[in-house]
C-alpha positions as CSV (number, residue, x, y, z in Angstrom):
1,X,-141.0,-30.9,-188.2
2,X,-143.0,-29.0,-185.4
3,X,-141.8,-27.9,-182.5
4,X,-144.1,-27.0,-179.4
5,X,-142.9,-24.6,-176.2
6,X,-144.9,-24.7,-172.8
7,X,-144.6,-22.1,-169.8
8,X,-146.6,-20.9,-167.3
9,X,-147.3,-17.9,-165.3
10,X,-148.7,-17.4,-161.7
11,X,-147.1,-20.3,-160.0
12,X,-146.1,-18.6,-157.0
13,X,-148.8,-16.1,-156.7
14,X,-151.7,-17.0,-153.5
15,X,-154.1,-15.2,-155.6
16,X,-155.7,-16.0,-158.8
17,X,-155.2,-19.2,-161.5
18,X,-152.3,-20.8,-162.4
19,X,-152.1,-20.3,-165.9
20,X,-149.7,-22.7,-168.5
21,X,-149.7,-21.8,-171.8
22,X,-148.1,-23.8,-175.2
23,X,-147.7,-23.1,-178.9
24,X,-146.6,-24.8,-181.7
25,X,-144.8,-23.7,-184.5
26,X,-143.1,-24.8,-187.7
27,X,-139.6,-23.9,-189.1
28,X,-141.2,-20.5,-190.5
29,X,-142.9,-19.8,-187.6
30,X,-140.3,-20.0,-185.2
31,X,-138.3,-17.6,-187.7
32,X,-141.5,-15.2,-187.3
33,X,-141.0,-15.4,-183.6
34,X,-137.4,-14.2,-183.5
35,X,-138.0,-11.5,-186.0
36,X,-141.0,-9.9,-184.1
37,X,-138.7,-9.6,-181.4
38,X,-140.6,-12.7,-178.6
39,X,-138.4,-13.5,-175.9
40,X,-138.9,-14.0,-172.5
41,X,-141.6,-12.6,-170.9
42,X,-140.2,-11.4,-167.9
43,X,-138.0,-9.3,-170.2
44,X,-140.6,-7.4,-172.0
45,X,-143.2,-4.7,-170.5
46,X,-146.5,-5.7,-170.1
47,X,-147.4,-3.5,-172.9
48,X,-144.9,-5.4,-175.3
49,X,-146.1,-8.4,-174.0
50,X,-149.7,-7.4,-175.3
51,X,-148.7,-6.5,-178.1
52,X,-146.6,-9.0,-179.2
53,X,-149.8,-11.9,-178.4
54,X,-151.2,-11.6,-182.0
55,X,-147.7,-12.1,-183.6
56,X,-147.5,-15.2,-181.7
57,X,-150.8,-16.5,-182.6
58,X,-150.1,-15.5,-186.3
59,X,-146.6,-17.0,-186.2
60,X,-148.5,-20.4,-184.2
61,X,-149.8,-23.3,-186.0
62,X,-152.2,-23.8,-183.0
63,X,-152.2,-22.5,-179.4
64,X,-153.8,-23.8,-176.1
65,X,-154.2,-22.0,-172.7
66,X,-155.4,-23.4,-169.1
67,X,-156.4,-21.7,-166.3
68,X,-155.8,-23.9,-163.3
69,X,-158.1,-22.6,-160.3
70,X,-156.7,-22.0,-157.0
71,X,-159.4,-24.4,-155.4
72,X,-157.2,-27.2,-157.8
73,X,-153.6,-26.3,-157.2
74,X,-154.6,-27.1,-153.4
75,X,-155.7,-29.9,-154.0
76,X,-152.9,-31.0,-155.4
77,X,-150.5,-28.8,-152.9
78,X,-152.7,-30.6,-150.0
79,X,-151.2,-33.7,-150.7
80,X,-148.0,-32.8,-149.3
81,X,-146.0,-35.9,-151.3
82,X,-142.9,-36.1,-152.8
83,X,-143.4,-35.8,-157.1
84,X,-147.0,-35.7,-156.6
85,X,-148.0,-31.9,-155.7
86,X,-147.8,-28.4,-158.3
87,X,-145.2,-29.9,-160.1
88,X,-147.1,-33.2,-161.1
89,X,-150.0,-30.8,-162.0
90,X,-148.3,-28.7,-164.2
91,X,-146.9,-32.3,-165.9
92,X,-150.6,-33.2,-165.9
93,X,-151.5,-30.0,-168.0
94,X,-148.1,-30.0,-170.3
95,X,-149.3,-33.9,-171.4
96,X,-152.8,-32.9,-172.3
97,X,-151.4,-29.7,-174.0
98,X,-148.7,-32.0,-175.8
99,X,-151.2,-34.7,-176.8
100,X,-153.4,-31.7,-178.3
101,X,-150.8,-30.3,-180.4
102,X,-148.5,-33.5,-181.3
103,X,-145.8,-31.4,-182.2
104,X,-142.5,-33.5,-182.8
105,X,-140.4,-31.7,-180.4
106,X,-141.8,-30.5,-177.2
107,X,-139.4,-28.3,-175.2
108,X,-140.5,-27.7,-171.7
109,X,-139.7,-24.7,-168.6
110,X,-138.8,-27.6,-165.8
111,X,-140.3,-25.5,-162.4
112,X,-138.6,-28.7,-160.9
113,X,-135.1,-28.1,-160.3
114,X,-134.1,-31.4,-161.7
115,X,-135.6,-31.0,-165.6
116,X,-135.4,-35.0,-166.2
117,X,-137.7,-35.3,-163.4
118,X,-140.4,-33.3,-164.6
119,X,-139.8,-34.4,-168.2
120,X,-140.4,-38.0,-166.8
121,X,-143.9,-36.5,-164.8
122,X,-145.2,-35.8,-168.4
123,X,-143.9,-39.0,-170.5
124,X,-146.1,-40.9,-167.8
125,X,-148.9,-39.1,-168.3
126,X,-148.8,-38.7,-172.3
127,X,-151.3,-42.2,-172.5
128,X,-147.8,-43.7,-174.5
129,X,-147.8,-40.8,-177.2
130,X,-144.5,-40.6,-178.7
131,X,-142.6,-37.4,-178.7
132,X,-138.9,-36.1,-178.2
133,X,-139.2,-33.8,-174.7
134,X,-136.2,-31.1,-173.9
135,X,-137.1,-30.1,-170.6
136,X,-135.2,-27.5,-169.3
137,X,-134.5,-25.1,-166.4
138,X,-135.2,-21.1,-167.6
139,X,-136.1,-22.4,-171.0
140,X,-137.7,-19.4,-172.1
141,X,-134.2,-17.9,-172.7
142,X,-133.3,-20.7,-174.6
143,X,-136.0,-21.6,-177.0
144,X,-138.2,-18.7,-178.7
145,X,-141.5,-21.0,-178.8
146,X,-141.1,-21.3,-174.7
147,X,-140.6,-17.7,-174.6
148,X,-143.3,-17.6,-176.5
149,X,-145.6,-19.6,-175.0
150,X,-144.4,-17.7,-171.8
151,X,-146.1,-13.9,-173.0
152,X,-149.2,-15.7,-173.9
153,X,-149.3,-17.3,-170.1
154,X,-148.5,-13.8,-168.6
155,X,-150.9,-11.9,-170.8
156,X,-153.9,-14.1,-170.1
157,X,-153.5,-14.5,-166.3
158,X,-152.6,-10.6,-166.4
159,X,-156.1,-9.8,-167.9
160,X,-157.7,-12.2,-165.5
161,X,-156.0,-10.6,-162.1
162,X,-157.2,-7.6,-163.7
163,X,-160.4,-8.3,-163.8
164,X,-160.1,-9.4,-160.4
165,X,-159.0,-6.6,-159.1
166,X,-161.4,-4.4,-160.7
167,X,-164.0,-6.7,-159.0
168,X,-162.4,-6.7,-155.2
169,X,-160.2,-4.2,-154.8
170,X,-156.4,-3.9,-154.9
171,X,-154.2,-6.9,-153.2
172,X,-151.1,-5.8,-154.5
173,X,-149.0,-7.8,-156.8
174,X,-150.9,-11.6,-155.4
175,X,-147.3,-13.1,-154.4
176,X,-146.6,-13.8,-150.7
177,X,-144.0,-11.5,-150.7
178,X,-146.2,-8.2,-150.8
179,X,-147.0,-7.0,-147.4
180,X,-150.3,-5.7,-149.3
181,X,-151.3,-8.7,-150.5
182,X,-150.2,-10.7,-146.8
183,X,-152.7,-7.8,-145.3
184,X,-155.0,-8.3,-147.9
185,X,-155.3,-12.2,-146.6
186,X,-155.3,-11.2,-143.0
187,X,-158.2,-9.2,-143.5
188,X,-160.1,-12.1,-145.0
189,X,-159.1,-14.7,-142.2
190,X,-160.4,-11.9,-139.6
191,X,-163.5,-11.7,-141.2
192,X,-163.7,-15.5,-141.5
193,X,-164.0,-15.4,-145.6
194,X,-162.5,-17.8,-148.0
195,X,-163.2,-16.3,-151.7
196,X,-161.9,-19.0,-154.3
197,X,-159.4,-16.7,-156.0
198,X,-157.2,-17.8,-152.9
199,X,-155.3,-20.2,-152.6
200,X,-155.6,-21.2,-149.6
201,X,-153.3,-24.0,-149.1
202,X,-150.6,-21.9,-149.2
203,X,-147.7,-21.7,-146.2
204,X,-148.6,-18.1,-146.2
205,X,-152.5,-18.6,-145.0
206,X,-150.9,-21.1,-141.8
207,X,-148.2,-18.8,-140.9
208,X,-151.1,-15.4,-141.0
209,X,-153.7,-18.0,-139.2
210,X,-151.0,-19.6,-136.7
211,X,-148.0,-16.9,-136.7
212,X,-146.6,-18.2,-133.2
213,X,-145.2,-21.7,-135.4
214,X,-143.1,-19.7,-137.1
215,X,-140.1,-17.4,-135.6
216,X,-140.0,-15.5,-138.7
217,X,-142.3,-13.0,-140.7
218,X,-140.8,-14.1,-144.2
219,X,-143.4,-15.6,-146.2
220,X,-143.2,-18.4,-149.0
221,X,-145.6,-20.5,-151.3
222,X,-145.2,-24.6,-150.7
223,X,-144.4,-25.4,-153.7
């Protein structure tokens, strides 16, 4: 029996992709995981993290990353409905990543707060594959093939922001909590630029671009 884990990394960040990540794994290979010391990302330094990526993809029957671009998480954030914005994406990506690996278990991180939501967002879009889905709130501290899948995410959108940086100069961390990275966003809207590596669809943007709608300065993504 094979068991696949999916995560992601990025989500709330207004700059740079959106990156989900899944792996698959047999009985030994999920024993490979635990001994090598995976667990979840954000409980490992980024140098760990690195170094853990090619015991994963040794311990891994088969791997997949996606890098979703900012340009297409606004288009689905633009949509402002009810099951159909970053959360129906990320189901979007989870099904293709599940119908890639047809593992016989899938266990999912839910970024809905109600998991059998989000695990019914990917049966509808798995084309009538057959596959037994745990989907699960922080399931990356649950299951070691979401943790797992969870370092490879991080990793690979950490190279990427890194490259970014290197190319643009520093935002700060790329969450709309920073006051370097808000600056950073003022400074394009005042020079009237809109790089793709923004996501520009984000609550942050309208409260920098219209500040007097909102009575306070705390910033947030739209999820």
């Amino acid at each position: 029996m094979t068991r696949s884990g999916t995560d992601e990394a990025g989500r709330g960040s207004i700059v740079g992709p959106l990156v989900i990540a899944s792996v698959l794994v047999d009985v030994k290979g999920i024993r490979k995981l635990r001994e090598c010391g995976v667990k979840d990302s954000k409980k490992l330094s980024p140098s760990r993290r690195r170094a853990l990526v090619p015991f994963i993809e040794d311990a891994s029957q088969s791997c997949i990353v996606t890098y979703v671009t900012p340009s297409n998480v606004d288009e689905y954030v633009r949509r402002r409905r009810k099951y159909m914005t970053l959360n129906k994406l990320e189901a979007e990506v989870a099904a293709a990543h599940l119908r890639f690996l047809r593992p016989s278990v899938a266990y999912l991180d839910s970024p809905y707060p109600i998991p059998k939501v989000f695990k019914r967002m990917v049966k509808g879009a798995l084309d009538g594959m057959k596959v037994r889905i745990v989907s699960e709130n922080r399931s990356e501290s649950a299951h070691v093939e979401v943790a797992a899948a969870s370092v490879l995410a991080k990793v690979r959108r950490d190279e990427l922001v890194g490259e970014l940086r290197a190319r643009i100069g520093d935002f700060g961390s790329g969450y709309p909590s920073d006051p370097r990275t808000r600056r950073f966003i003022s400074d394009l809207i005042s020079r009237r630029e809109r790089p793709s590596f923004v996501r520009w669809s984000w609550k942050t943007v309208d409260r920098l671009v219209r500040p007097a709608r909102y009575p306070s300065s705390e910033t947030s993504a739209t999820k």
